[in-house]
TORKOL-796344 format. One record per residue (C-alpha): residue number from 0; x, y, z; residue in three letters. Coordinates in Angstrom, 2 decimals. Layout:
<recs>
+-----+---------+---------+---------+--------+
| num |       u |       v |       w | residu |
+-----+---------+---------+---------+--------+
| NUM |       X |       Y |       Z |    ALA |
...
+-----+---------+---------+---------+--------+
</recs>
This chain:
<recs>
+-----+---------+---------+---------+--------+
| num |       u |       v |       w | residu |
+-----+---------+---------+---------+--------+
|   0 |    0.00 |    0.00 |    0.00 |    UNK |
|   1 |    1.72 |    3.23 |   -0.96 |    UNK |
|   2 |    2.22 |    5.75 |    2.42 |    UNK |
|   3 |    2.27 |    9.20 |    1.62 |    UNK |
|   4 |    4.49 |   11.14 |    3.25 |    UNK |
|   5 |    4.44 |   15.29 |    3.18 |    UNK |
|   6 |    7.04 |   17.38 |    3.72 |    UNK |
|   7 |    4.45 |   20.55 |    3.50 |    UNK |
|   8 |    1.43 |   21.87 |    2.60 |    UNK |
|   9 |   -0.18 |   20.23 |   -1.12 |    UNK |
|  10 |   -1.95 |   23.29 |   -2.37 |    UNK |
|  11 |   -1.55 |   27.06 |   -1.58 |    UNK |
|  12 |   -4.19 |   29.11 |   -2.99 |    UNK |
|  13 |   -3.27 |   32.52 |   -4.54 |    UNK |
|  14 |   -5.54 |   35.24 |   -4.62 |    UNK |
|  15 |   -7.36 |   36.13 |   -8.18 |    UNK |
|  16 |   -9.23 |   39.06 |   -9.57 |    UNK |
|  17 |  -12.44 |   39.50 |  -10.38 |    UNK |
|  18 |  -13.62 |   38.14 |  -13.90 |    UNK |
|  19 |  -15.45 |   41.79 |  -13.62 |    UNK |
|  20 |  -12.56 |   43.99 |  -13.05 |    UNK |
|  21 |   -9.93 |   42.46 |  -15.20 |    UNK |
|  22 |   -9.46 |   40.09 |  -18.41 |    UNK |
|  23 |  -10.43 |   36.74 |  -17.36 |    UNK |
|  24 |   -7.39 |   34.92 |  -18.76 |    UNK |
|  25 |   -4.88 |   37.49 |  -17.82 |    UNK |
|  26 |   -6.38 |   36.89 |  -14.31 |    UNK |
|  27 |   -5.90 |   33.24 |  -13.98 |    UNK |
|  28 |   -3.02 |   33.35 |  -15.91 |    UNK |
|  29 |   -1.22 |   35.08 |  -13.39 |    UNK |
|  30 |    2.06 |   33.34 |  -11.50 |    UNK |
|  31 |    2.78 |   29.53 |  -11.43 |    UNK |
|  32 |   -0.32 |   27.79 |  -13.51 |    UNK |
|  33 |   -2.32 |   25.85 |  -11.05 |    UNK |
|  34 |   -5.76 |   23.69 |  -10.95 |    UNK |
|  35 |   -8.81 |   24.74 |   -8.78 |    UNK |
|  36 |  -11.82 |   23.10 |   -7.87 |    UNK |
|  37 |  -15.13 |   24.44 |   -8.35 |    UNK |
|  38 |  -15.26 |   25.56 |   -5.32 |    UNK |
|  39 |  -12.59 |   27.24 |   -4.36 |    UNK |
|  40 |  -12.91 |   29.13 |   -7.32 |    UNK |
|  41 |  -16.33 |   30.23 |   -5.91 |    UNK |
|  42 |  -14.66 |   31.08 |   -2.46 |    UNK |
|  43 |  -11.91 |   33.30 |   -4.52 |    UNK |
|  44 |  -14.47 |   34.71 |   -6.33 |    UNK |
|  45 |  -18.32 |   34.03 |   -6.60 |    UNK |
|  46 |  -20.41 |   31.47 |   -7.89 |    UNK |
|  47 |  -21.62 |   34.34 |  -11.09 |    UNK |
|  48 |  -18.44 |   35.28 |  -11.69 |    UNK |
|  49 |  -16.91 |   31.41 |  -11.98 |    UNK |
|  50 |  -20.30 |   30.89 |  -14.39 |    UNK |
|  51 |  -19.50 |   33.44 |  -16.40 |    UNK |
|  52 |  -15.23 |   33.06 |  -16.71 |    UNK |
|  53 |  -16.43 |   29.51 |  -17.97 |    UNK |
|  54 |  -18.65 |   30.81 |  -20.36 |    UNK |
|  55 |  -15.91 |   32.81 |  -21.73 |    UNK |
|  56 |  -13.58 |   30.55 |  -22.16 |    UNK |
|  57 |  -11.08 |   31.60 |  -19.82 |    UNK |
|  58 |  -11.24 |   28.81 |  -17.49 |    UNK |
|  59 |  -11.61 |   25.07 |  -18.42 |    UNK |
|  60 |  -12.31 |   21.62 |  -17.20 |    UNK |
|  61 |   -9.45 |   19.04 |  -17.05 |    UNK |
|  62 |  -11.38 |   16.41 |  -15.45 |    UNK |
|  63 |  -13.77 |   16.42 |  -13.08 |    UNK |
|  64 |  -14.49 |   19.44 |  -11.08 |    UNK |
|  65 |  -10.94 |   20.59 |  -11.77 |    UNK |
|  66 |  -10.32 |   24.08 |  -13.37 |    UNK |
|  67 |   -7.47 |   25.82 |  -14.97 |    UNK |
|  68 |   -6.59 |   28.73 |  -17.09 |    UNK |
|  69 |   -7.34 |   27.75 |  -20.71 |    UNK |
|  70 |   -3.71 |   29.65 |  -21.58 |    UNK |
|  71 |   -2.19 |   26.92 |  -19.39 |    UNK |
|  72 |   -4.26 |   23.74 |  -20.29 |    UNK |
|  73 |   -1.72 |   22.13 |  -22.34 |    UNK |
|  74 |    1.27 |   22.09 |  -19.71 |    UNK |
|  75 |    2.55 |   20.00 |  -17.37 |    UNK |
|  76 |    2.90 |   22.34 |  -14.12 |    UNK |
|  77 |   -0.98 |   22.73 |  -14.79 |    UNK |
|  78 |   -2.48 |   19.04 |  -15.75 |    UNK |
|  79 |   -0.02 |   17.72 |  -12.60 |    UNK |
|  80 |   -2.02 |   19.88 |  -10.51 |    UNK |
|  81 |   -4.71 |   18.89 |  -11.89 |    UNK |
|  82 |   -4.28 |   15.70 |  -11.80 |    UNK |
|  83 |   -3.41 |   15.65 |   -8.19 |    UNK |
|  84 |   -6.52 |   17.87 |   -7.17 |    UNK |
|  85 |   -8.43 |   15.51 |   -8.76 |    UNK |
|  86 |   -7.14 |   12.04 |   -7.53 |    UNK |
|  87 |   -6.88 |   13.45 |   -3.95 |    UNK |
|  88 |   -4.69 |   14.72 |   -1.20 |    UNK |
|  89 |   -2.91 |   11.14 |   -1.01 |    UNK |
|  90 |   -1.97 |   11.10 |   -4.62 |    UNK |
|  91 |    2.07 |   11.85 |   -6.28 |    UNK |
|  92 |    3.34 |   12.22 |   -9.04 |    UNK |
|  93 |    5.40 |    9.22 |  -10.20 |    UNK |
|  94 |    7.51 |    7.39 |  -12.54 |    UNK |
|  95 |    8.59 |    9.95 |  -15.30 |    UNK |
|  96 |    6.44 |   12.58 |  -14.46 |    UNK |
|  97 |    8.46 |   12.57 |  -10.56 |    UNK |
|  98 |   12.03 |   12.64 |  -12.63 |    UNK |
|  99 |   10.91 |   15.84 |  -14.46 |    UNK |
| 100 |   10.20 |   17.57 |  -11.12 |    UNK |
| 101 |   13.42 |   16.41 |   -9.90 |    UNK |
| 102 |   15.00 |   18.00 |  -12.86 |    UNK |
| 103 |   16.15 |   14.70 |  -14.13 |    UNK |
| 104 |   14.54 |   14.91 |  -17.11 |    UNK |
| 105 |   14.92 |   17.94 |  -19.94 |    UNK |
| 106 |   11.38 |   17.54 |  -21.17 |    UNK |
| 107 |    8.24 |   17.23 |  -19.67 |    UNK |
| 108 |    6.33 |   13.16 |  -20.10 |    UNK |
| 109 |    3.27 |   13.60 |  -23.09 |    UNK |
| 110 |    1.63 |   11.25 |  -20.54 |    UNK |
| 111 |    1.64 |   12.16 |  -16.53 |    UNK |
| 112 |    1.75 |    9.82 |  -14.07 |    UNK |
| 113 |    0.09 |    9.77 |  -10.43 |    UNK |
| 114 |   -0.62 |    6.94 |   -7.82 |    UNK |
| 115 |   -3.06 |    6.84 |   -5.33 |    UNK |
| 116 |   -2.99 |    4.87 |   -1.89 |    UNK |
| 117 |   -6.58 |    3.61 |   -2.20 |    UNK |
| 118 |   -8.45 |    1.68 |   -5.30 |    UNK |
| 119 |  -10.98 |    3.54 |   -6.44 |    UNK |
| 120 |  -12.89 |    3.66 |   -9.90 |    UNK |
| 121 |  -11.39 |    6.86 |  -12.00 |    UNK |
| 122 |  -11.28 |    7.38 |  -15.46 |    UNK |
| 123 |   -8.81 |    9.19 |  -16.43 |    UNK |
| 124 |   -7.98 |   11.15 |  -19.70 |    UNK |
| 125 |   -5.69 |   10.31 |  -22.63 |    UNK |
| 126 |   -3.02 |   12.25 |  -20.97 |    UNK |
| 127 |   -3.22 |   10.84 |  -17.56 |    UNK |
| 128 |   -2.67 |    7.62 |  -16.42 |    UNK |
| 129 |   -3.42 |    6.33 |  -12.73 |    UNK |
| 130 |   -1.63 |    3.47 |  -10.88 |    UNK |
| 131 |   -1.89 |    1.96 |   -7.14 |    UNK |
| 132 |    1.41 |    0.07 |   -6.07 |    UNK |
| 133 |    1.28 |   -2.26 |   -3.57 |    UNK |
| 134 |    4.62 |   -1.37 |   -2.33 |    UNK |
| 135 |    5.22 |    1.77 |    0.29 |    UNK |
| 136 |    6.31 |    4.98 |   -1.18 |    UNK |
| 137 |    6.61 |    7.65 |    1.03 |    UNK |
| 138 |    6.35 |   10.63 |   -1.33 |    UNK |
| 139 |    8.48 |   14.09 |   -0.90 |    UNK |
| 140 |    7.28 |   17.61 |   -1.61 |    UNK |
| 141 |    8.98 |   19.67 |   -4.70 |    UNK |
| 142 |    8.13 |   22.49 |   -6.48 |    UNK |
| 143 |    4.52 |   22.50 |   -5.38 |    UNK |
| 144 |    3.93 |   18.41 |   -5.86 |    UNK |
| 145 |    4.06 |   15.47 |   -4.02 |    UNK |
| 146 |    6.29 |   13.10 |   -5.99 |    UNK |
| 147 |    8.04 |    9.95 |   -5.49 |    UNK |
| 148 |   11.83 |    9.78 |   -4.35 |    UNK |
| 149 |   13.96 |    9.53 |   -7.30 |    UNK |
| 150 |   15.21 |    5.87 |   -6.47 |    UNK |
| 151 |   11.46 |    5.02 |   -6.42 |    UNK |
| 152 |   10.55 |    7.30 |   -9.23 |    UNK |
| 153 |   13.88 |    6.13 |  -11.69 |    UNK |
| 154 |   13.15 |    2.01 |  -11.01 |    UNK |
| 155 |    9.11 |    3.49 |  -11.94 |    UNK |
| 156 |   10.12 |    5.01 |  -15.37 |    UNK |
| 157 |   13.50 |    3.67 |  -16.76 |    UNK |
| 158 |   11.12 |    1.21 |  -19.25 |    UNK |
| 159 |    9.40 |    4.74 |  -20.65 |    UNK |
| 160 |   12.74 |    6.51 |  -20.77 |    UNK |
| 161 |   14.80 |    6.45 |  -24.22 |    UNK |
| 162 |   18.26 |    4.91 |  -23.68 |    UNK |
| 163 |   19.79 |    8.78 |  -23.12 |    UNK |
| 164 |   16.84 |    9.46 |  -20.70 |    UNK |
| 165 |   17.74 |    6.34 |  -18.80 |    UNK |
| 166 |   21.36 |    7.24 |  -18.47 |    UNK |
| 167 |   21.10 |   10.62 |  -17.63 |    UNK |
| 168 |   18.08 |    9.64 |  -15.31 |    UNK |
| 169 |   20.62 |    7.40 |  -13.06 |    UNK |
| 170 |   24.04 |    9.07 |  -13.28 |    UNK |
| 171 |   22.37 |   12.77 |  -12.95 |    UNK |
| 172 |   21.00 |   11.67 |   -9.76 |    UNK |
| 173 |   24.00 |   10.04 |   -8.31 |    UNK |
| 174 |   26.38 |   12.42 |   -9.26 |    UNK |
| 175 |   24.00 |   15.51 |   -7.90 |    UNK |
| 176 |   23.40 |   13.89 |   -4.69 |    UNK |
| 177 |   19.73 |   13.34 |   -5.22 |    UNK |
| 178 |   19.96 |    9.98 |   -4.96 |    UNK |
| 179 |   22.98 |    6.88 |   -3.76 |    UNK |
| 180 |   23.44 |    3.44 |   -5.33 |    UNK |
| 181 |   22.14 |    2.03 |   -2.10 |    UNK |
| 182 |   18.84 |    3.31 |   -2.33 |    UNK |
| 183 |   18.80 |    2.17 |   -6.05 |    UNK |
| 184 |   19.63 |   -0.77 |   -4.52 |    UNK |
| 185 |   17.60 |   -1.37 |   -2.04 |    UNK |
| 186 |   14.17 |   -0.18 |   -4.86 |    UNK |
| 187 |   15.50 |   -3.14 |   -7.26 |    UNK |
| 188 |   14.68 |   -5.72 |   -4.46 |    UNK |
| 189 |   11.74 |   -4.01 |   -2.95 |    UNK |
| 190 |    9.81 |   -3.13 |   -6.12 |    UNK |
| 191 |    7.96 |   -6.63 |   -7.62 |    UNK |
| 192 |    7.74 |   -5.19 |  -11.06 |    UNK |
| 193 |   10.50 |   -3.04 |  -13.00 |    UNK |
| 194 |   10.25 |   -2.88 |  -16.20 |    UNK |
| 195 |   13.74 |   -3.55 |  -17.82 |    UNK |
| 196 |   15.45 |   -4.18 |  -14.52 |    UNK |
| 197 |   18.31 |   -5.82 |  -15.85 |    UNK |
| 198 |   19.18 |   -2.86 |  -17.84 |    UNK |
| 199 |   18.66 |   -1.01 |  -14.79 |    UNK |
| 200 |   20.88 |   -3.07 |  -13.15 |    UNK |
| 201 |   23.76 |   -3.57 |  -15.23 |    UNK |
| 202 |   23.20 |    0.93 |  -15.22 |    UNK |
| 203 |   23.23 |    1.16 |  -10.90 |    UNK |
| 204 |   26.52 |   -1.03 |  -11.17 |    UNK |
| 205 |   28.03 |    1.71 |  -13.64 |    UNK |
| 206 |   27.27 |    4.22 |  -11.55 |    UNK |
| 207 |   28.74 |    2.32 |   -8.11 |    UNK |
| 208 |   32.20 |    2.31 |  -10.47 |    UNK |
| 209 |   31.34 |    6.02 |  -10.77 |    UNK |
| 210 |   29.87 |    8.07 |  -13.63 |    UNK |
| 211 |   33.16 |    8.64 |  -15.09 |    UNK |
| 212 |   33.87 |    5.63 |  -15.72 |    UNK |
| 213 |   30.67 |    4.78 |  -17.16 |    UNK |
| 214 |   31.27 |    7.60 |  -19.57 |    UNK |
| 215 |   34.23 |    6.51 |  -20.57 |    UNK |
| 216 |   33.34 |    2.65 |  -21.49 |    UNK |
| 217 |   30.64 |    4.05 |  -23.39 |    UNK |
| 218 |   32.45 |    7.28 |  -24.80 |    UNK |
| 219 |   35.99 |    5.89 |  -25.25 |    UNK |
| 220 |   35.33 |    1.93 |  -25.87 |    UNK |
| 221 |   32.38 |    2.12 |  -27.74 |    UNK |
| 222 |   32.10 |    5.32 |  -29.64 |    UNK |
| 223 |   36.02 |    6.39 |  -30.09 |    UNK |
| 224 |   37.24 |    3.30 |  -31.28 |    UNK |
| 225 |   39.72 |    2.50 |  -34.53 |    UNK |
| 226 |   42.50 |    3.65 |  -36.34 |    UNK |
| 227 |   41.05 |    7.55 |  -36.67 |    UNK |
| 228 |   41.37 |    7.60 |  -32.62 |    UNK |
| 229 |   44.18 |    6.14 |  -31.90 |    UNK |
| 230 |   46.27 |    9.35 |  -31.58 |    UNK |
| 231 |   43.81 |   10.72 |  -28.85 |    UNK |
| 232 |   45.31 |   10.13 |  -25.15 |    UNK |
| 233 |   42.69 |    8.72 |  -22.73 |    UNK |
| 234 |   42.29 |   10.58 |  -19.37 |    UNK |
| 235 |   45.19 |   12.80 |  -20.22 |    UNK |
| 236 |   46.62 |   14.86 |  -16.94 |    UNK |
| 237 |   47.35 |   18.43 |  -18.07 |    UNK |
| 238 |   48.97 |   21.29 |  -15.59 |    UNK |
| 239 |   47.62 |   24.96 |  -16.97 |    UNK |
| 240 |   49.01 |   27.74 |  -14.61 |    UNK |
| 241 |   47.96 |   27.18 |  -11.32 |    UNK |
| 242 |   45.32 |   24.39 |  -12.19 |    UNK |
| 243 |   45.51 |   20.94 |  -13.14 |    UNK |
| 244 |   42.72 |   19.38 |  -15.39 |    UNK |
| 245 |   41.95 |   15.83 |  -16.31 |    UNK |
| 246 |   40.80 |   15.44 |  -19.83 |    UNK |
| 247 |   38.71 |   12.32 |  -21.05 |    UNK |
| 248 |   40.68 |   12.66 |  -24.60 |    UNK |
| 249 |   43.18 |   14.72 |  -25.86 |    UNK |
| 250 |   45.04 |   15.00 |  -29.22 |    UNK |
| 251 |   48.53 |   16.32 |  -28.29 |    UNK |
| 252 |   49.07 |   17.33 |  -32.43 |    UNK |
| 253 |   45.90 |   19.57 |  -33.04 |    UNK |
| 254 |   45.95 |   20.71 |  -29.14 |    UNK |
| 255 |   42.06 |   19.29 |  -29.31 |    UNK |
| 256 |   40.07 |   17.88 |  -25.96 |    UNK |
| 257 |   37.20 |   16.32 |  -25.63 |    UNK |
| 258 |   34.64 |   16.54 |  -22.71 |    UNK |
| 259 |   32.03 |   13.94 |  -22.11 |    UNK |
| 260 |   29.31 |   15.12 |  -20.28 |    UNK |
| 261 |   26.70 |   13.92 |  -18.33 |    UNK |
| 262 |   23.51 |   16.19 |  -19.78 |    UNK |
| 263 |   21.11 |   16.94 |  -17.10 |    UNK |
| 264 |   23.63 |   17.16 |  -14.27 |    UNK |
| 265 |   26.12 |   18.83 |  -16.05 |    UNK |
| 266 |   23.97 |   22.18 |  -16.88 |    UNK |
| 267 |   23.53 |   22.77 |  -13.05 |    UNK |
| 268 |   24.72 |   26.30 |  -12.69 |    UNK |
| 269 |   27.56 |   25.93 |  -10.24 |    UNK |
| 270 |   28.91 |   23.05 |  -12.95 |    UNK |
| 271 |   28.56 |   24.88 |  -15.91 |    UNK |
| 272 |   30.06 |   27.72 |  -14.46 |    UNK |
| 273 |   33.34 |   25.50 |  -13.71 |    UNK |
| 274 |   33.27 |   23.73 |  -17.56 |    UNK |
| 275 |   33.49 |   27.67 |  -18.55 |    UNK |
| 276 |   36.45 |   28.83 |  -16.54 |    UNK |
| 277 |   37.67 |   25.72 |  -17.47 |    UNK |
| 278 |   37.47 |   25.53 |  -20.85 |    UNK |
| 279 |   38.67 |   29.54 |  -21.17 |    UNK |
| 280 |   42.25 |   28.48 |  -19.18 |    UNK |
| 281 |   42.71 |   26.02 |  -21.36 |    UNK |
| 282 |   42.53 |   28.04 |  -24.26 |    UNK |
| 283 |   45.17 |   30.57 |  -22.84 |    UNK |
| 284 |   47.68 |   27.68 |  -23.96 |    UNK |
| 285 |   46.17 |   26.70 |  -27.19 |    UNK |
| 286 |   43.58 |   23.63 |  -26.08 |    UNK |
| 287 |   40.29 |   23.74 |  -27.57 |    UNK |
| 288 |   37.68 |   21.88 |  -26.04 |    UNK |
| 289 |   34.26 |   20.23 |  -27.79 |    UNK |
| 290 |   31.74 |   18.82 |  -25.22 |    UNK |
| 291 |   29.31 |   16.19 |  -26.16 |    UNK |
| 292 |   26.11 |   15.20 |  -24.01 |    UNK |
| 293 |   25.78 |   11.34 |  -22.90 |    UNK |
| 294 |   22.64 |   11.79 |  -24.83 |    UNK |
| 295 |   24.57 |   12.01 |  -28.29 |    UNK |
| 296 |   27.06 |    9.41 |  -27.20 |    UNK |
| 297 |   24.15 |    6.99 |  -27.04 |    UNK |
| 298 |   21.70 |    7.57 |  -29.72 |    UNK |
| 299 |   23.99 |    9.63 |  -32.43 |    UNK |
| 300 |   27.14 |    8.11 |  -32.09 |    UNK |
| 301 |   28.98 |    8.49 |  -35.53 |    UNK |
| 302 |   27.92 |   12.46 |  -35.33 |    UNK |
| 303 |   29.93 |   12.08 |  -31.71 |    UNK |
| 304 |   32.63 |   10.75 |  -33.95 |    UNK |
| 305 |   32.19 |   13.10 |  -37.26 |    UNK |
| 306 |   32.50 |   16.09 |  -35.04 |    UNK |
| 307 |   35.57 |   15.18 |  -33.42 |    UNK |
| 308 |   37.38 |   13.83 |  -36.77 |    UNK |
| 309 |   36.47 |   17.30 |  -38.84 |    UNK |
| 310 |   37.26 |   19.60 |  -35.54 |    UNK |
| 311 |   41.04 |   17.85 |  -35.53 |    UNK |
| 312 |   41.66 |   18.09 |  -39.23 |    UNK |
| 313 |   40.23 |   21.74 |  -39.01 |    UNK |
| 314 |   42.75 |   22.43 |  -36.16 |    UNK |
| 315 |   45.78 |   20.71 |  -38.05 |    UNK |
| 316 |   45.09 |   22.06 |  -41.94 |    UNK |
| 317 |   45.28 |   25.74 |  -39.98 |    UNK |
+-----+---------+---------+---------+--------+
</recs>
């Protein structure tokens, strides 16, 4: 039976104007988009004024008895909230709707996810799908919704990620802190049903080596392989001024390195921010620097490898 768990308040109600004094769209529209029942609608307003921002079009129904602004219908922060509204206060987002409130994920799911601790007849929308585990979640609270833990959540939606998802999913989590290989661990016994867990598996070991090296026997075994690579130095050691950098591949005779990066976790700001200083010292000495996203490395491979190859023979013909 899943076990909510809340680490604050579900829903805090902002304060609209009137459908009489203002434009009823711009009204709702207002700040972070967000569902309402009926009524509390009526409480922000009254029951005339609800009737008639409906009949304008500036409101809709998402499911039952759930309202939003029809400029925000379509998204994700507003059919979550929806969705939650409507399923009920013990309801969380899961799977990889969860990841993309962690910030695991670059794009919001087409499909949102929610479970529910009881069984109860719903009928959800195209767009909305509704689960009941039998195994104890106890949910967290971020950016306004309840959501699974991201061990629970990743071991919920690896099977619906694509293979750049998945990777970025597991070693964005790790290497941010939002998650360890323990509690991976420990959701690959507990859950009864994972849906490609030996994939998942084989993916938590990686990450127990470390995401490095992950990166690298995908990156420098699998992509970077053959005669056209065999110049490039693997995990080269290079003292600029005061620093000293690590580089996954370097080609000492164009003065070319390249970066392998993890995609989600790498664009946190404080990271970025370091792969910029970074990449501008080395460049004081004559080292460019390309820096290609796990997410390449796995589904476009030979463009990985075309880049690299035409950047080097660019460097050398100049």
């Amino acid at each position: 039976m899943v076990r909510p768990h809340y680490d604050g308040p579900m829903r805090t109600l902002r304060a609209l104007p009137s459908p009489a004094s203002t434009d009823d769209a711009d009204g709702l529209a207002r700040g972070r988009p967000q569902a309402f029942t009926r009524r509390e609608l009526e409480a922000l307003w009254s029951p005339r004024k609800v009737r008639t921002a409906i009949e304008r079009g500036a409101i809709v129904r998402l499911l039952p008895n759930v309202y939003v602004a029809a400029e925000h219908s379509e998204s994700f922060e507003a059919r979550a909230d929806a969705a939650l509204t409507w399923a009920g206060a013990d309801a969380m987002l899961i799977g990889a709707s969860a990841l993309y409130v962690w910030t695991l994920l670059d794009e919001p799911p087409e499909t949102i996810d929610i479970a529910t601790v009881e069984r109860r007849h719903l009928s959800p929308p195209p767009w909305l799908r509704v689960q009941c585990p039998t195994y104890d979640i106890a949910s967290r609270h971020v950016n306004g919704h309840s959501v699974a833990p991201v061990a629970t959540a990743i071991a919920q939606g690896y099977g619906d990620l694509s293979p750049g998802q998945q990777s970025d999913a597991v070693f964005g989590a790790v290497a941010r802190g939002l998650v360890t290989t323990r509690e991976l661990r420990a959701v690959l016994v507990s859950m009864p049903r994972i849906r490609q867990r030996r994939r998942l598996t084989s993916r938590v070991e990686a990450a127990e080596r470390g995401a490095e090296s992950w990166l690298e026997e995908v990156g420098l075994q699998s992509v970077f392989t053959g005669r056209d690579f065999d110049g490039f130095v693997r995990q080269h050691r290079i003292r600029c001024h005061d620093s000293r950098y690590r580089l996954d591949m370097y080609d000492p005779f164009s003065r070319l390195a390249v970066e392998l990066d993890g995609a989600t976790w790498h664009r946190s700001d404080q990271q970025r921010l370091r792969d910029i200083r970074r990449d501008a010292d080395l460049a004081t000495i004559g080292i460019q620097t390309i820096r290609l996203a796990t997410t390449d490395l796995v589904e476009r491979p030979q463009w990985c490898r075309d880049i690299v190859l035409r950047a080097r023979t660019a460097r050398m013909d100049r």
